[in-house]
C-alpha positions, 0 to 999 in steps of 0.5 A: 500500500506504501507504493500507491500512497507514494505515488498517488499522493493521498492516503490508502483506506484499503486495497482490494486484490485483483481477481477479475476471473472470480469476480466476473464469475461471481457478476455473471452466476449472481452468486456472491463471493463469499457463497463462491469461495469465502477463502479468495483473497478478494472475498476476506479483502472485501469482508475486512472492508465491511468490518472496518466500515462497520466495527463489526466483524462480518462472518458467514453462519456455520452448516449448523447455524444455517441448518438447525433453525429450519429443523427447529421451524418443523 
C-alpha cells in the first residue's frame, strides 16, 4: 500500500486484490463471493472492508447455524 500512497499522493483506506476471473464469475452466476469461495483473497479483502466500515466483524453462519433453525421451524 506504501507504493500507491507514494505515488498517488493521498492516503490508502484499503486495497482490494485483483481477481477479475472470480469476480466476473461471481457478476455473471449472481452468486456472491463469499457463497463462491469465502477463502479468495478478494472475498476476506472485501469482508475486512465491511468490518472496518462497520466495527463489526462480518462472518458467514456455520452448516449448523444455517441448518438447525429450519429443523427447529418443523
Amino acid at each position: 500500500m506504501g507504493d500507491i500512497t507514494h505515488a498517488l499522493s493521498v492516503d490508502v483506506a484499503a486495497v482490494i486484490p485483483n481477481h477479475y476471473q472470480q469476480a466476473l464469475e461471481s457478476s455473471d452466476s449472481g452468486v456472491p463471493l463469499y457463497e463462491a469461495d469465502r477463502n479468495a483473497p478478494i472475498t476476506t479483502s472485501l469482508l475486512n472492508i465491511v468490518a472496518q466500515m462497520t466495527g463489526e466483524k462480518t462472518e458467514r453462519p456455520g452448516l449448523l447455524q444455517r441448518v438447525l433453525p429450519s429443523f427447529l421451524r418443523n
